[in-house]
C-alpha positions in Angstrom: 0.0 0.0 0.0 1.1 3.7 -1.0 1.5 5.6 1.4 0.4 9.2 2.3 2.4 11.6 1.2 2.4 14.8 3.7 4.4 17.9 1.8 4.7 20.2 5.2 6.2 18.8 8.5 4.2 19.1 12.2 6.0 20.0 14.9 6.9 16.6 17.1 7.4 16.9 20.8 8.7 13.7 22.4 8.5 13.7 26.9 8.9 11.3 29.6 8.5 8.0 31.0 5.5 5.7 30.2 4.2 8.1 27.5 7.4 8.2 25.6 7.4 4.2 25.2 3.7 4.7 24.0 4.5 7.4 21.7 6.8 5.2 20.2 4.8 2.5 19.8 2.1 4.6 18.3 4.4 5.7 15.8 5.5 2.4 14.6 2.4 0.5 15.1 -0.3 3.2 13.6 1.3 5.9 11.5 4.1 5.2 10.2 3.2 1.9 8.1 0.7 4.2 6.7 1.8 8.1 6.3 5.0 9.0 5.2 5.5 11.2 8.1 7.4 14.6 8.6 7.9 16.1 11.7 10.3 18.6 12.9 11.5 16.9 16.3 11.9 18.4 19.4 12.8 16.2 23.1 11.1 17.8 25.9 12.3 14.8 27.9 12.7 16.0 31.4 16.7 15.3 31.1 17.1 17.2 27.5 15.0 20.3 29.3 18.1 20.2 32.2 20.5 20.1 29.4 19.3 22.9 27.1 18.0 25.1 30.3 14.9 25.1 28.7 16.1 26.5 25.9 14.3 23.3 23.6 11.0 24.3 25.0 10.9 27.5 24.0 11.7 26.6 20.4 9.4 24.0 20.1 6.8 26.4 21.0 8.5 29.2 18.0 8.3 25.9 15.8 5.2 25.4 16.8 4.1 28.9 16.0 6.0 28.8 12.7 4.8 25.7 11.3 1.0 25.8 12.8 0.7 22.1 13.9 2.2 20.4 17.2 1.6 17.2 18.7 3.0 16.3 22.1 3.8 14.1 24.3 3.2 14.2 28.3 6.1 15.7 30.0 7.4 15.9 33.7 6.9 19.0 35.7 9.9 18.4 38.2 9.0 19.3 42.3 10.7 18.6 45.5 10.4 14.3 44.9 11.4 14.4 41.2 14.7 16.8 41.9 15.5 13.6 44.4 14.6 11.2 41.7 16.4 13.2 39.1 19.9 14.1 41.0 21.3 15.2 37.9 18.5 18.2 37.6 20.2 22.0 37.8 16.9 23.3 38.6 13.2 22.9 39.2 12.7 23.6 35.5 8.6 25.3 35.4 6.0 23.1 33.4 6.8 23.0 29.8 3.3 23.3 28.7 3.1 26.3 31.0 5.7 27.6 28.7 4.3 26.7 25.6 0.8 27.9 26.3 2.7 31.2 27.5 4.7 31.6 23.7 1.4 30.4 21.9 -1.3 32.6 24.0 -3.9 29.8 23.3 -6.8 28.3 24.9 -6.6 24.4 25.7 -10.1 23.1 25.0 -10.3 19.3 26.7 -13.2 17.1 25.8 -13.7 13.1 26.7 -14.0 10.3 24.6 -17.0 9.1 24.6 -18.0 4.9 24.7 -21.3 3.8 24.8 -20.4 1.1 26.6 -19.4 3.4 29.6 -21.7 5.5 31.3 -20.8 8.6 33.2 -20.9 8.8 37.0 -23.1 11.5 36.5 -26.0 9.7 35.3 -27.9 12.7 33.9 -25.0 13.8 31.2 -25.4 12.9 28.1 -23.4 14.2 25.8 -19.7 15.6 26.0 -18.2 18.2 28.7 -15.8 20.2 26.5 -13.7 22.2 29.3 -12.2 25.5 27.5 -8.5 26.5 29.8 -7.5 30.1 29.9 -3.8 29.1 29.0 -2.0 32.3 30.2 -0.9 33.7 33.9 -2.6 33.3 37.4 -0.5 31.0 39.4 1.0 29.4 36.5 3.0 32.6 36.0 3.4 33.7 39.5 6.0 34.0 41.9 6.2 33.2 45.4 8.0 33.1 48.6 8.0 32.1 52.4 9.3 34.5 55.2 10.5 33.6 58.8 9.5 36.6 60.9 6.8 39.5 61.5 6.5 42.0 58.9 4.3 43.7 55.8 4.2 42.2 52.4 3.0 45.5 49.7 2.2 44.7 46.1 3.9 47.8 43.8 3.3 48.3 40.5 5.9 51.3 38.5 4.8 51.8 35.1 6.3 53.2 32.2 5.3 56.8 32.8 6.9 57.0 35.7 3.2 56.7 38.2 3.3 54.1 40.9 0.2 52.3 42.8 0.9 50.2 45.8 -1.5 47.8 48.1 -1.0 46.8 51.5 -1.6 43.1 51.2 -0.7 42.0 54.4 1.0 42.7 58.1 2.0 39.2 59.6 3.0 38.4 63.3 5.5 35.1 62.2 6.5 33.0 59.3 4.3 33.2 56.3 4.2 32.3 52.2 3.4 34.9 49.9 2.2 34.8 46.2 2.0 37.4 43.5 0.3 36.7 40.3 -0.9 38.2 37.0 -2.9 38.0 33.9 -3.0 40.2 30.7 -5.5 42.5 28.5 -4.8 41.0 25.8 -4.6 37.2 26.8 -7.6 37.4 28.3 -9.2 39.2 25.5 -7.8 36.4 23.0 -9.1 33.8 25.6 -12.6 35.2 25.2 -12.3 35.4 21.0 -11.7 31.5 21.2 -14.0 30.5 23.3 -16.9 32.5 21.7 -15.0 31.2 17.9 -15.1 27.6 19.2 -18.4 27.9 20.5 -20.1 29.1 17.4 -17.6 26.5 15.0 -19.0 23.6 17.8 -23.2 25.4 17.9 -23.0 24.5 21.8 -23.6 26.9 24.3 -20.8 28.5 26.3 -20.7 29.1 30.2 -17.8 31.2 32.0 -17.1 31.5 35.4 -14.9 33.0 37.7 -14.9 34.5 41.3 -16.0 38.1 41.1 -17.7 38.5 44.2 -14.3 38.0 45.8 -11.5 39.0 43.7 -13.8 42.1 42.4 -10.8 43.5 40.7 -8.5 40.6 39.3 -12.0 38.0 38.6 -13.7 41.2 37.5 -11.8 42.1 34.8 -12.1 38.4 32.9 -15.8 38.7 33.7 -16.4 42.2 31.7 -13.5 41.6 28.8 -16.0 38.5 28.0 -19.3 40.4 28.3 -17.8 43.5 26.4 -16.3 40.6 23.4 -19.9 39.1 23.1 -22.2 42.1 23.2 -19.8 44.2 20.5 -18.9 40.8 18.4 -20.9 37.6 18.9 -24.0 37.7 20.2 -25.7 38.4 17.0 -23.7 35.1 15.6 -25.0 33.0 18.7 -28.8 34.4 18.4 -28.7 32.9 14.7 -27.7 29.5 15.6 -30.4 29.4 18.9 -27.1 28.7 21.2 -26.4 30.6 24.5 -23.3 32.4 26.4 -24.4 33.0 30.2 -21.6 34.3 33.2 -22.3 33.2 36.5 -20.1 32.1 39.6 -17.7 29.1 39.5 -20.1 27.4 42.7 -23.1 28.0 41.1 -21.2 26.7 37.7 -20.4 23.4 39.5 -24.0 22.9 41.1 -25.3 23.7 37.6 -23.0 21.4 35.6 -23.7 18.4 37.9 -26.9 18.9 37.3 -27.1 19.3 33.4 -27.0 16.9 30.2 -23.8 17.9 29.7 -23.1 18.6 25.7 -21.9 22.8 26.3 -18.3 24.4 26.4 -17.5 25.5 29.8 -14.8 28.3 29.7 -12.1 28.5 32.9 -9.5 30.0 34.4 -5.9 28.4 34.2 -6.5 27.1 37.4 -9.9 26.5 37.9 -9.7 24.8 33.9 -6.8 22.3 35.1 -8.9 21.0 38.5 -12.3 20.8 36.6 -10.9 19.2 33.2 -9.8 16.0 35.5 -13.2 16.1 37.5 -14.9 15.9 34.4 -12.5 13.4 32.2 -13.0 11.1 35.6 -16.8 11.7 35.8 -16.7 10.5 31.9 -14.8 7.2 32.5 -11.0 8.2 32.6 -8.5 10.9 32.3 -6.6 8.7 29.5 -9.9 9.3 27.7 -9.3 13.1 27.8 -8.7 14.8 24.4 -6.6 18.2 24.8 -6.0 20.8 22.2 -4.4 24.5 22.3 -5.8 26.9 20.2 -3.3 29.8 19.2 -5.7 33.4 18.1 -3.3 32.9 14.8 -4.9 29.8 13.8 -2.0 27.6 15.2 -2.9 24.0 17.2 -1.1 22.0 19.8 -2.0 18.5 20.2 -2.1 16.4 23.2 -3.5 14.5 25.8 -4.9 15.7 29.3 -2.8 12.9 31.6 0.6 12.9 33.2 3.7 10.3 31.9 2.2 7.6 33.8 5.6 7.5 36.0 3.6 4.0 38.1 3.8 1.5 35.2 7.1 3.4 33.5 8.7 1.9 36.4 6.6 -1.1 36.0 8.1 -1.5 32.8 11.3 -0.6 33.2 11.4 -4.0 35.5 10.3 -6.0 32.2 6.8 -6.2 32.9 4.4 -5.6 29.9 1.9 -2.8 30.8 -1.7 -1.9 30.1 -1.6 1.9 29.1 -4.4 3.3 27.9 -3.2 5.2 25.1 -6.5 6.7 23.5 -5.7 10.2 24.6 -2.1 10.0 23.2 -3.7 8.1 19.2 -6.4 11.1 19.4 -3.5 13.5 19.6 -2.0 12.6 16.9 -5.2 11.7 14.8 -5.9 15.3 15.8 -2.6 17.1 14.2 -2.8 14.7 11.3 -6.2 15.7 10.1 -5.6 19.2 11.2 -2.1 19.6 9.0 -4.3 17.8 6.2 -6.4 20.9 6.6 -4.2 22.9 6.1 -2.2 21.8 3.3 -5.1 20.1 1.5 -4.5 16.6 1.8 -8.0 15.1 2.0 -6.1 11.4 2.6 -3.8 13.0 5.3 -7.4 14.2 6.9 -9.7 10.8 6.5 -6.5 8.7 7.8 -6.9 10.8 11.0 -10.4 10.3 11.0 -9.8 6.0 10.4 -7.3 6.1 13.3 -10.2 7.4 15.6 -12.5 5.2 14.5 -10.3 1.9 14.5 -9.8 3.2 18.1 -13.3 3.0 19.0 -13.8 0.1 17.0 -11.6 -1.9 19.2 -13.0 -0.6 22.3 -16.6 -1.2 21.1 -15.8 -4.9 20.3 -14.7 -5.1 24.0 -10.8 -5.2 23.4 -9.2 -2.8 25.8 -6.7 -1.7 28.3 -7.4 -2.6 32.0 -8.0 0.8 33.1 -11.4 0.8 31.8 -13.0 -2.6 32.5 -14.0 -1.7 36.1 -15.8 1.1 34.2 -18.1 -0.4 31.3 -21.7 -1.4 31.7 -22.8 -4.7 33.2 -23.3 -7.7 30.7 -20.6 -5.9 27.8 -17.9 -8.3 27.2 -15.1 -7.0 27.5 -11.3 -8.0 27.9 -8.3 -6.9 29.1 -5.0 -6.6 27.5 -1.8 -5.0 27.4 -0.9 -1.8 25.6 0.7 -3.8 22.6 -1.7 -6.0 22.1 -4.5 -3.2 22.1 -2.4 -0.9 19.3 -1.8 -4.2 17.5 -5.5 -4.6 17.6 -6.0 -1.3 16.4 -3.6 -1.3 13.7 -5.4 -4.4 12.1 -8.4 -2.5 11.6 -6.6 0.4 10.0 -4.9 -2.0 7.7 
């Protein structure tokens, strides 16, 4: 069989532990007997990150930018236990995707996969949660610190012209931690444009929600950029297709949610989006079933899944013990650039293979051949069985073939 002929590279970003085997695997096994692939590689492995200070990050996200099509890998975000695990680390490097979100100023929409044959916990949703991440600032950008004795902590800000403002944020009597953070105009502006873009592209209502009522100012502003971008832009747009954009407070947000049929974009904070994308990727069946793409405002994607490097069964496996990944998250990702650089470059094949690869996928899973993870999950009476993450891409790729 030919295969498919791509004429402009995506932008390839390996990472760590478990994921990296699987991303291998998922090469050889799915894509590679089929497209004749180009990427432009980058190693965001968590040693290659120490080596370059960073440095390969940063240009993967330029590269990125450049070419208009990522797909990545899950990467480690190093702390206190992985400097020990990790000896050879200079620094506690900050979370590549952090970084990349930072260079790209995109939104990270996260949606699950979907099986019939598992049902959410939350029995009244029925249809998709799609969880829109501002990808910019708040505590993702800030900086912080612990003192050891009485004193006053004042936030200053000097601008350009010269004109200061400083608040009093606090007067302590012993040892406290302090934390400063930030957000941007314009990122928050862009944030806004995608979500009501995505929205309209999707014809599912959007909900934001934030915290006004106690940070008035900082919650505030995100609350009236979004108002002020649908009233002046969109709302005409969303009246025509009979869809909805509503604001309302991120507890009343939860309550409502939990209560809904689900099937509506639900647009977040950087924080708040990171906590609620894994509430609702475990309310759906599994956070290996959790899609994750950043959208740039230029039109550039970034491709990959919502899960960590899976560092339990990396070690697993490093003892010689065959493991059972799920890797549906990590095949979507890269079904997701495929058909997304065939987009771009008009490659109709390079956009129906990406297409195939999801549906071999579910194909597998829908004939009950899947990865441990999920058979505590499907209904009662589906026969299903368990195998090993080999063995499920090897099933996979005999559908595609």
């Amino acid at each position: 069989m030919e295969k498919i002929k791509m004429t402009t590279p995506l932008v390839e970003m390996d990472g760590d532990e478990m994921t990296r085997i699987l991303w291998g695997m998922i090469k050889e096994k799915l894509i590679l007997p089929f497209v004749d692939l180009k990427t432009e590689y980058y190693d965001l492995g968590l040693l290659n990150r120490n080596a370059t200070k960073d440095q390969v990050t940063v240009d993967a996200a330029n590269a990125a930018r450049r070419l208009g099509v990522a797909v990545k890998c899950a990467t480690i975000t190093p702390n206190r236990q992985r400097m020990e695990e990790y000896p050879e680390l200079t620094e506690m490097w900050r979370s590549p995707n952090g970084t990349i979100r930072a260079i790209l100023d995109g939104t990270a929409f996260r949606a699950p996969i979907v099986l019939p044959c598992i049902k959410p916990v939350v029995k009244n949703w029925e249809m998709p949660i799609t969880i829109a991440r501002h990808a910019y600032g708040d505590m993702y950008k800030a900086v912080d610190m612990a003192t050891d004795e009485p004193g006053t902590a004042t936030l200053t800000f000097k601008g350009e012209s010269g004109a200061e403002k400083t608040l009093h944020v606090q007067t302590v009597d012993g040892p406290a931690v302090w934390q400063g953070q930030h957000n941007k105009e314009e990122s928050i502006r862009a944030f806004a444009r995608s979500c009501f873009q995505y929205a309209i592209a999707q014809k599912q209502d959007l909900w934001f929600s934030t915290k006004d009522t106690i940070a008035k100012v900082y919650d505030g502003e995100f609350k009236r950029i979004f108002e002020e971008e649908y009233e002046t832009s969109y709302k005409a747009e969303f009246e025509k297709l009979g869809i909805a954009y509503f604001y309302t407070l991120i507890d009343d947000a939860v309550a409502r949610a939990v209560r809904s049929r689900g099937g509506f974009i639900w647009a977040l904070k950087n924080y708040d989006g990171d906590v609620m994308s894994d509430m609702v990727a475990a309310a759906f069946g599994s956070l290996a079933m959790m899609t994750s793409v950043l959208v740039s405002p230029d039109g550039t994607m970034e491709f990959e899944a919502s899960h960590g490097t899976v560092t339990r069964h990396y070690y697993r496996y490093l003892q010689g013990e065959r493991t059972s990944t799920n890797p549906m998250a990590t095949i979507f990702a890269w079904s997701g650039a495929l058909r997304r650089r065939g987009e771009l470059d008009g490659l109709p094949q390079l956009v129906e293979f990406g297409r195939r690869l999801e549906a071999a996928s579910l194909e597998t899973l829908a004939d009950g051949v899947m990865t441990k993870d999920l058979l505590p999950l499907v209904e009662p009476g589906f026969q299903a069985r368990g195998v090993d993450s080999e063995e499920f891409l090897e099933a996979i790729a005999a559908r595609l073939a």
